[in-house]
SEMAR-829886 format. One record per residue (C-alpha): residue number from 1; residue in three letters; x, y, z. Coordinates in steps of 0.02 Angstrom, whole numbers, plus 50000, padded with zeros to 5 digits. Layout:
REM residues N
[NUM, Ala, [X, Y, Z]]
...
END
This chain:
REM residues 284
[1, Unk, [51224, 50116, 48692]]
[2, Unk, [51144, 50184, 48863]]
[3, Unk, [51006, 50295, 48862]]
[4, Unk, [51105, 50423, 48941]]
[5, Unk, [51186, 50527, 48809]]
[6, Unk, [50966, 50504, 48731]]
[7, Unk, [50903, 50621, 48870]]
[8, Unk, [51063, 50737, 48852]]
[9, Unk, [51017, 50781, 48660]]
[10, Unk, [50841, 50852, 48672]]
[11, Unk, [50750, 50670, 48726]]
[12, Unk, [50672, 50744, 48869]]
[13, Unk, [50642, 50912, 48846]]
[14, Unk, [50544, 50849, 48674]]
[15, Unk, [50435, 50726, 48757]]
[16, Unk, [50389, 50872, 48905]]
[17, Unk, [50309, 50974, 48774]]
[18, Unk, [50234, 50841, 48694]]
[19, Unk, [50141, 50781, 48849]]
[20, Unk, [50110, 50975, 48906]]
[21, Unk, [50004, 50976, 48726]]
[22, Unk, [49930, 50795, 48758]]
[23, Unk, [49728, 50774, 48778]]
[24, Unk, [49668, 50800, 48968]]
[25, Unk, [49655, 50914, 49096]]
[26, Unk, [49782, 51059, 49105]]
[27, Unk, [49968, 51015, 49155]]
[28, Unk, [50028, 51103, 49288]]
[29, Unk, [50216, 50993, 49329]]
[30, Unk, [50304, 50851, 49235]]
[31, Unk, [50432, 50757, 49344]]
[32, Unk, [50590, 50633, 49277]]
[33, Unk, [50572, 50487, 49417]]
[34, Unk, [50662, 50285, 49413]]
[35, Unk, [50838, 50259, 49363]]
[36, Unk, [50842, 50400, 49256]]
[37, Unk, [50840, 50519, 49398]]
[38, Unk, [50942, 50410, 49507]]
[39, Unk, [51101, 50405, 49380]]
[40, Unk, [51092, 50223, 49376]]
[41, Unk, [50970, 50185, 49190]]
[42, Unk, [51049, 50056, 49092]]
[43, Unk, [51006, 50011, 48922]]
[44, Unk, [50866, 49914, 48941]]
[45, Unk, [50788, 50053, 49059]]
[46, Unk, [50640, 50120, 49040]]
[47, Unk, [50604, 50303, 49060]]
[48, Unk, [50469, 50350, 49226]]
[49, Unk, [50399, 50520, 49215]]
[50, Unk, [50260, 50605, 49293]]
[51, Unk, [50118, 50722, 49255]]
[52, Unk, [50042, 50836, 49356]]
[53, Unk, [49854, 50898, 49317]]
[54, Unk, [49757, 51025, 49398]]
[55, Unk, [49570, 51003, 49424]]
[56, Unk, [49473, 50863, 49524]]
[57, Unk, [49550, 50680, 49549]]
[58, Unk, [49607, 50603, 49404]]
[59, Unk, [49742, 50443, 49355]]
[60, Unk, [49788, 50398, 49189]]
[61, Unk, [49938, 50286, 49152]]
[62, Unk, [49966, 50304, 48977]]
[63, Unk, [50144, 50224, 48873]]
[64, Unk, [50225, 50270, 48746]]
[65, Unk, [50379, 50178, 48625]]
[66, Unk, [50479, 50315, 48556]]
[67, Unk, [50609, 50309, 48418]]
[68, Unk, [50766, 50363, 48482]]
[69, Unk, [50909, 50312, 48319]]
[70, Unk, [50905, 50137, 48298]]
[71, Unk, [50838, 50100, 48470]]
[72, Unk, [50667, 50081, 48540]]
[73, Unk, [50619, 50179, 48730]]
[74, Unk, [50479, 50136, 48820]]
[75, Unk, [50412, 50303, 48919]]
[76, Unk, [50316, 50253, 49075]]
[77, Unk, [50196, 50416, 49118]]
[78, Unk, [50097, 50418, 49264]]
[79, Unk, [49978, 50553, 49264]]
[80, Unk, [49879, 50618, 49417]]
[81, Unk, [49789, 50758, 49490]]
[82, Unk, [49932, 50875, 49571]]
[83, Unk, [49851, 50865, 49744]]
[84, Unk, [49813, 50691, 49760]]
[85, Unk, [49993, 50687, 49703]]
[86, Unk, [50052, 50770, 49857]]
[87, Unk, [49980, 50697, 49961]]
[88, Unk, [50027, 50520, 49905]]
[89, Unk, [50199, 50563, 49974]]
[90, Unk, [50148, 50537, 50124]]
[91, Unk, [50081, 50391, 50125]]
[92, Unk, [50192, 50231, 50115]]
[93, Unk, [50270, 50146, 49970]]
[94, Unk, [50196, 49987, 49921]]
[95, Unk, [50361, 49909, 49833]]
[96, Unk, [50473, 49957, 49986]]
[97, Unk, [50431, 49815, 50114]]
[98, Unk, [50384, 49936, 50213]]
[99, Unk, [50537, 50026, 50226]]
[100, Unk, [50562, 50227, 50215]]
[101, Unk, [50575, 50282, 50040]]
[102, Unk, [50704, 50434, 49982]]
[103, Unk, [50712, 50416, 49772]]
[104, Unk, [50788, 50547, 49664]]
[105, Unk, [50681, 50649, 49557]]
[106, Unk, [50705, 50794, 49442]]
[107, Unk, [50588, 50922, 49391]]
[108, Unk, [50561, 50959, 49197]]
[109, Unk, [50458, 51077, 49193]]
[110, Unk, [50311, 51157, 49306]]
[111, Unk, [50197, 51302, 49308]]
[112, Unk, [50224, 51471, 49406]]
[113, Unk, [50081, 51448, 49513]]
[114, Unk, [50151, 51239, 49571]]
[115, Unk, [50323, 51273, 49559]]
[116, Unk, [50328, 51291, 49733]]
[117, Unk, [50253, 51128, 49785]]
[118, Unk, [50328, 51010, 49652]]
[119, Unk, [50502, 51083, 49615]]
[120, Unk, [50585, 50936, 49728]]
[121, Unk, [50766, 50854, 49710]]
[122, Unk, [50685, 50671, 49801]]
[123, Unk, [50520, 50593, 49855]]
[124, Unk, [50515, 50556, 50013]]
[125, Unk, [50403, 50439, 50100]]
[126, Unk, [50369, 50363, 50272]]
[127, Unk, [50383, 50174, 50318]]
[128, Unk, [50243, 50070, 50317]]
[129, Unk, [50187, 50032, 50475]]
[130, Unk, [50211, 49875, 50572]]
[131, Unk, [50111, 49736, 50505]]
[132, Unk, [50087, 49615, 50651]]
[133, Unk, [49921, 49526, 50618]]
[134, Unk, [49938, 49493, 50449]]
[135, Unk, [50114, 49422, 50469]]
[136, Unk, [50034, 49312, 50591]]
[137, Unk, [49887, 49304, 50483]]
[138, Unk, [49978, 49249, 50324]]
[139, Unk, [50073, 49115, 50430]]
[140, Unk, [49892, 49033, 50456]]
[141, Unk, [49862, 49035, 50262]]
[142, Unk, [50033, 48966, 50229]]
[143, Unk, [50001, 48825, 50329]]
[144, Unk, [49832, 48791, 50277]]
[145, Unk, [49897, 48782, 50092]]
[146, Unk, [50028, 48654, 50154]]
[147, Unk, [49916, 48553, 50252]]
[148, Unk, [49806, 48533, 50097]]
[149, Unk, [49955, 48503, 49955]]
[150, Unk, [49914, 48700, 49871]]
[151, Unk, [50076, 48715, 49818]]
[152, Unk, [50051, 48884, 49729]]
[153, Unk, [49936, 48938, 49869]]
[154, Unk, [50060, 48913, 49971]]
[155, Unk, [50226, 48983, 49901]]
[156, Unk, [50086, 49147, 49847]]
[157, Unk, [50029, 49154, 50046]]
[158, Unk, [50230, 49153, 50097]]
[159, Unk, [50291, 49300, 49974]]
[160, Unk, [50159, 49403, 50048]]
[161, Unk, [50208, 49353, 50228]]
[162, Unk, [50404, 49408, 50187]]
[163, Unk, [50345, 49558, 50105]]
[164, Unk, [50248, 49610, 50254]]
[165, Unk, [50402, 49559, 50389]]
[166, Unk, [50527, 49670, 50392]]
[167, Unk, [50389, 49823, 50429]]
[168, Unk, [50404, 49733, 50587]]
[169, Unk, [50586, 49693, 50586]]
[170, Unk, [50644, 49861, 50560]]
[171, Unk, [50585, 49921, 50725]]
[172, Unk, [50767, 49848, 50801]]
[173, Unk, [50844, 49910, 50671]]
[174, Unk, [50918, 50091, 50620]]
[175, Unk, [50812, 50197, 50492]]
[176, Unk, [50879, 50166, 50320]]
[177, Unk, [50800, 50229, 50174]]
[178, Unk, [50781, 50151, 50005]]
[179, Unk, [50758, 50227, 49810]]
[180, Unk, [50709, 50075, 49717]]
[181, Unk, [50636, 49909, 49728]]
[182, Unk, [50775, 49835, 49696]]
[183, Unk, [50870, 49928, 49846]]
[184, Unk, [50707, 49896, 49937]]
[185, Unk, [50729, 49698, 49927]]
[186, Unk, [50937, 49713, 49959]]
[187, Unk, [50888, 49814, 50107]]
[188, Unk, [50727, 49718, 50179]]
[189, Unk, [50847, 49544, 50168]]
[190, Unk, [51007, 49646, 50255]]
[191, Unk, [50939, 49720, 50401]]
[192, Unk, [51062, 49714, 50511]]
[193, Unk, [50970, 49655, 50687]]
[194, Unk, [50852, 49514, 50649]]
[195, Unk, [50790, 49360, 50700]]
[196, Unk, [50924, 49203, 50677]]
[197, Unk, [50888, 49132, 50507]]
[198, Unk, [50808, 49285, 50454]]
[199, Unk, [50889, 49296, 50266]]
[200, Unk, [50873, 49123, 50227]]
[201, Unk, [50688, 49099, 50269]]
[202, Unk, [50657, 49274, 50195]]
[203, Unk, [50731, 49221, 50022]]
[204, Unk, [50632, 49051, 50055]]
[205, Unk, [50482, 49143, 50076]]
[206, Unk, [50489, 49256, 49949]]
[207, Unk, [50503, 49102, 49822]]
[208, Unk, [50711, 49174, 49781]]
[209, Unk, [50753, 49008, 49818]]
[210, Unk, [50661, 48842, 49775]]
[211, Unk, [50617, 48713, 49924]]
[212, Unk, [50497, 48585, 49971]]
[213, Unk, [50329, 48645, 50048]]
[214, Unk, [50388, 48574, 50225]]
[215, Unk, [50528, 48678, 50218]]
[216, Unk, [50449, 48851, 50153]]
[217, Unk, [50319, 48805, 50285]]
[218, Unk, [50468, 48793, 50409]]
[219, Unk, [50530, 48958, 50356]]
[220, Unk, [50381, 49057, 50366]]
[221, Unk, [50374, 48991, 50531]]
[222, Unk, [50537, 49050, 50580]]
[223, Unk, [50507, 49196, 50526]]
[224, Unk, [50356, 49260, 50605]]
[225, Unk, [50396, 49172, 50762]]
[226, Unk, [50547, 49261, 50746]]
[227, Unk, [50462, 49447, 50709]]
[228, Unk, [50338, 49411, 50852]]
[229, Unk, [50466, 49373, 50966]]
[230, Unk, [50554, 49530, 50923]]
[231, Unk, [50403, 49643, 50939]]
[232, Unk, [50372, 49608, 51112]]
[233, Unk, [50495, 49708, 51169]]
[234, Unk, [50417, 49871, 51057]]
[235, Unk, [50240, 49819, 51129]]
[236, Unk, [50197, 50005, 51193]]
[237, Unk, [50236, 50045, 51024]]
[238, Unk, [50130, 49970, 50931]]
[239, Unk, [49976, 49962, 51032]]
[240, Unk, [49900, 50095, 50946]]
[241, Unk, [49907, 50016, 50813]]
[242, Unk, [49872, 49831, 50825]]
[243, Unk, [49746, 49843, 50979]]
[244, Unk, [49722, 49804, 51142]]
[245, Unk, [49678, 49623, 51129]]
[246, Unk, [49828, 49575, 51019]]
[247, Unk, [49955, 49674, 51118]]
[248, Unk, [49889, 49589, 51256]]
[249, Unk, [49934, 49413, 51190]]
[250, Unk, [50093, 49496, 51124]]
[251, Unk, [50132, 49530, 51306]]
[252, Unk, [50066, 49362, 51378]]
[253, Unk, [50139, 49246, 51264]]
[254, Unk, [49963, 49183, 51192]]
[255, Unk, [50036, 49272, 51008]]
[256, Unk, [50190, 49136, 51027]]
[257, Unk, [50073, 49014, 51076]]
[258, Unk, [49971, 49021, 50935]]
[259, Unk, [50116, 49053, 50808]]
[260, Unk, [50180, 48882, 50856]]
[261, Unk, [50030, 48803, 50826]]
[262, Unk, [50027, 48880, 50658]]
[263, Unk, [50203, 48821, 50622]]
[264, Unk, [50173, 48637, 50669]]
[265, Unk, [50169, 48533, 50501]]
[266, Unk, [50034, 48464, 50462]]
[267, Unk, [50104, 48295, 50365]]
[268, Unk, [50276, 48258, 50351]]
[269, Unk, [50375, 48316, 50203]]
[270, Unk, [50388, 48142, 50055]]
[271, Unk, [50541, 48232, 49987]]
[272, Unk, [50651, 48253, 50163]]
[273, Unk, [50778, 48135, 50179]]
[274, Unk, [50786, 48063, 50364]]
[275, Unk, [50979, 48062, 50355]]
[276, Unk, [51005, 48250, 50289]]
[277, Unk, [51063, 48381, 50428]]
[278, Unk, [50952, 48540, 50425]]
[279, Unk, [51037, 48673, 50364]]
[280, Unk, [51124, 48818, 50464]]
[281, Unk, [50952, 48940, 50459]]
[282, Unk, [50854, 48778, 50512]]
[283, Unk, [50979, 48750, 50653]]
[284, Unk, [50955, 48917, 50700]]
END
């Protein structure tokens, strides 16, 4: 059974009073967030919710296992100060590879004097913004981990690379917004104008597919010579942000320069096979 028809019969409303009446500063808002406010909560879902607290800053993450019949929920709280709350929606989502954020949420309950501020139907916030030297950065740590056999250093250095990419890659791309990290990842693989390759050596980098080291290095140089390529053309763009020396070897090809000199292997792969064609997102 789904944990649907759960919240329908009292679930929620039960567990708003209860942590209304828990130990801790006063609560001014509790807010149903995750897959329970998107419609989509299956039955191994858990259930997010989050309290709001008046007074100075304050975090608490506490959990909880509820019996619900024969089953077993787990109740995720996160429970903040109400204006450090607010203002966290501006800031960017760290799951969403830096993509713009839009996720359902529902309000349970809230007091007269918040109501106002917290009684929202979706969260909302902006992309990260575009990540340039550390892509480039993390393409120097891949290949030192490959140069010195760190195979775990390595594959960890890549992930973070292809998380921080498509903050870059969106920029040629129309806005789309995503409510989960799950939608995050389908979205941050599928964006629609990209470098050639791009979804391969993403899902190389990210470790969703297994290869040798030569090839992940190959792919995370791909990919960020693919990214800096692309953000030449939005250079006015993001000069504010990266600086006037890097835009300036964004413009004057000493960024491309130096990513191929990151991407040059460092030792040849033991595991290639001299007789294998590369494959399509290699050719490409």
């Amino acid at each position: 059974m789904g944990h649907g028809p759960l919240l329908q019969l009292g679930f929620l409303d039960d567990w708003t009073d209860r942590l209304r009446r828990a130990p801790g500063p006063p609560v001014v808002g509790v807010l149903l967030r995750g897959s329970h406010a998107r419609g989509a909560a299956t039955t191994y879902s858990d259930v997010d919710i989050d309290v709001l607290v008046s007074g100075g800053p304050y975090v608490a993450y506490p959990a909880y296992l509820a019996e619900t019949g024969d089953r077993l929920t787990h109740l995720s709280v996160a429970v903040r100060d109400v204006r450090s709350w607010l203002a966290r929606l501006d800031q960017p989502a760290d799951w969403s590879f830096g993509l713009p954020v839009v996720a359902p949420t529902r309000l349970l309950w809230a007091s007269e004097e918040w109501r106002p501020s917290v009684e929202l139907t979706e969260i909302r916030q902006r992309p990260g913004d575009p990540d340039l030297e550390n892509v480039v950065a993390g393409l120097g740590k891949v290949s030192a981990a490959c140069a010195a056999g760190d195979e775990f250093g390595a594959r960890f250095a890549a992930a973070e690379l292809a998380r921080r990419c498509p903050s870059i890659v969106r920029l040629a791309n129309r806005s789309v917004t995503v409510p989960s990290r799950r939608a995050a990842l389908s979205a941050a693989l599928d964006l629609p104008v990209a470098p050639a390759g791009y979804r391969d050596d993403m899902v190389s980098c990210l470790g969703l597919h297994a290869d040798s080291l030569s090839r992940l290095h190959a792919a995370a140089g791909r990919l960020v010579s693919g990214a800096v390529t692309l953000a030449g053309s939005y250079a006015d763009e993001l000069a504010p942000l990266i600086g006037a020396e890097l835009t300036a070897a964004l413009r004057d090809g000493r960024l491309d320069r130096y990513v191929a000199q990151l991407a040059r292997p460092a030792r040849p792969d033991p595991d290639a096979d001299p007789d294998q064609k590369p494959s399509a997102a290699a050719r490409e």
